[in-house]
C-alpha positions as CSV (number, residue, x, y, z in Angstrom):
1,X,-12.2,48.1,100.4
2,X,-12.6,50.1,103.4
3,X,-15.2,47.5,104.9
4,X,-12.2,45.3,104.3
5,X,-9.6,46.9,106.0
6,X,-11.5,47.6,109.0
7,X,-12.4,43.9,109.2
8,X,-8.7,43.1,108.8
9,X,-7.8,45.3,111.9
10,X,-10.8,44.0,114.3
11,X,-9.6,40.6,113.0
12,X,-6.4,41.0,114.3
13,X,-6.9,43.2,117.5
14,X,-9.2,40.2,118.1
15,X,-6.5,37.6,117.8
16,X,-4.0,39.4,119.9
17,X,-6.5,39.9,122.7
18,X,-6.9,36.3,122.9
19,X,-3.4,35.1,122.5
20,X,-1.3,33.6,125.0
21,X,2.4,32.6,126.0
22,X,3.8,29.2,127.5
23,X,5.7,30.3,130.3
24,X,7.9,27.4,132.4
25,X,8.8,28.8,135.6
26,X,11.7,26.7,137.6
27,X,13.1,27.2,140.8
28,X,14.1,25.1,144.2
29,X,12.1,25.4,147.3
30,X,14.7,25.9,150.8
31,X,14.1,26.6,154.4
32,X,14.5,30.0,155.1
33,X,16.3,28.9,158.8
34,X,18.3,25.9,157.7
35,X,18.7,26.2,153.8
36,X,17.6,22.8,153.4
37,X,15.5,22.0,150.3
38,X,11.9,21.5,150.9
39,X,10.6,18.0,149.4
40,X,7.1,17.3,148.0
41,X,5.9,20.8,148.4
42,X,2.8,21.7,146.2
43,X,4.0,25.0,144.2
44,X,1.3,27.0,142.2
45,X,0.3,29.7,139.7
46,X,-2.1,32.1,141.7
47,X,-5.1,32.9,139.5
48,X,-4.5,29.7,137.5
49,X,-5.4,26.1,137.6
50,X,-1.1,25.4,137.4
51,X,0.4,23.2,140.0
52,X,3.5,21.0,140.4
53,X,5.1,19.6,143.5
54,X,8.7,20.5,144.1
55,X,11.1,16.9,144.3
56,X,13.1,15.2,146.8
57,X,16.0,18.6,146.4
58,X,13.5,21.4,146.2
59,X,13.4,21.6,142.5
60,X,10.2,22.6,140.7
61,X,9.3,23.1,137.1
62,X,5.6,24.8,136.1
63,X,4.4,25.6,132.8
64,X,1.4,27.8,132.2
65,X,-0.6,29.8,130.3
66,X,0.1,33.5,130.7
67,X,-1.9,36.3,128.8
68,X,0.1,38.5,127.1
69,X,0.7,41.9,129.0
């Protein structure tokens, strides 16, 4: 029983190490001078393979993998 329960718990510490959330980030890109919206801008998730390109108003929407803190 004990071997048991200590396989239970390394089970699931093991599980929780390796689970991740879905995150969508959103936002819209503007000129810090004019406060026009910055078209076709490439946006990205620093340490991650996530990209997206903002459209014609500025507006972006990434989704990514984030590892639970």
């Amino acid at each position: 029983m004990k071997r048991f329960l200590t396989f239970l718990l390394l089970s699931a510490f093991s599980l929780s190490c390796f689970a991740q959330e879905q995150k969508t980030i959103t936002g819209t890109l503007r000129d810090e001078t004019t406060g026009n919206p910055i078209p076709s801008a490439t946006v990205s998730v620093k340490g991650t393979k996530s990209a997206t390109t903002s459209d014609a108003n500025g507006n972006f929407r990434i989704r990514t993998n984030v590892a639970n803190p």
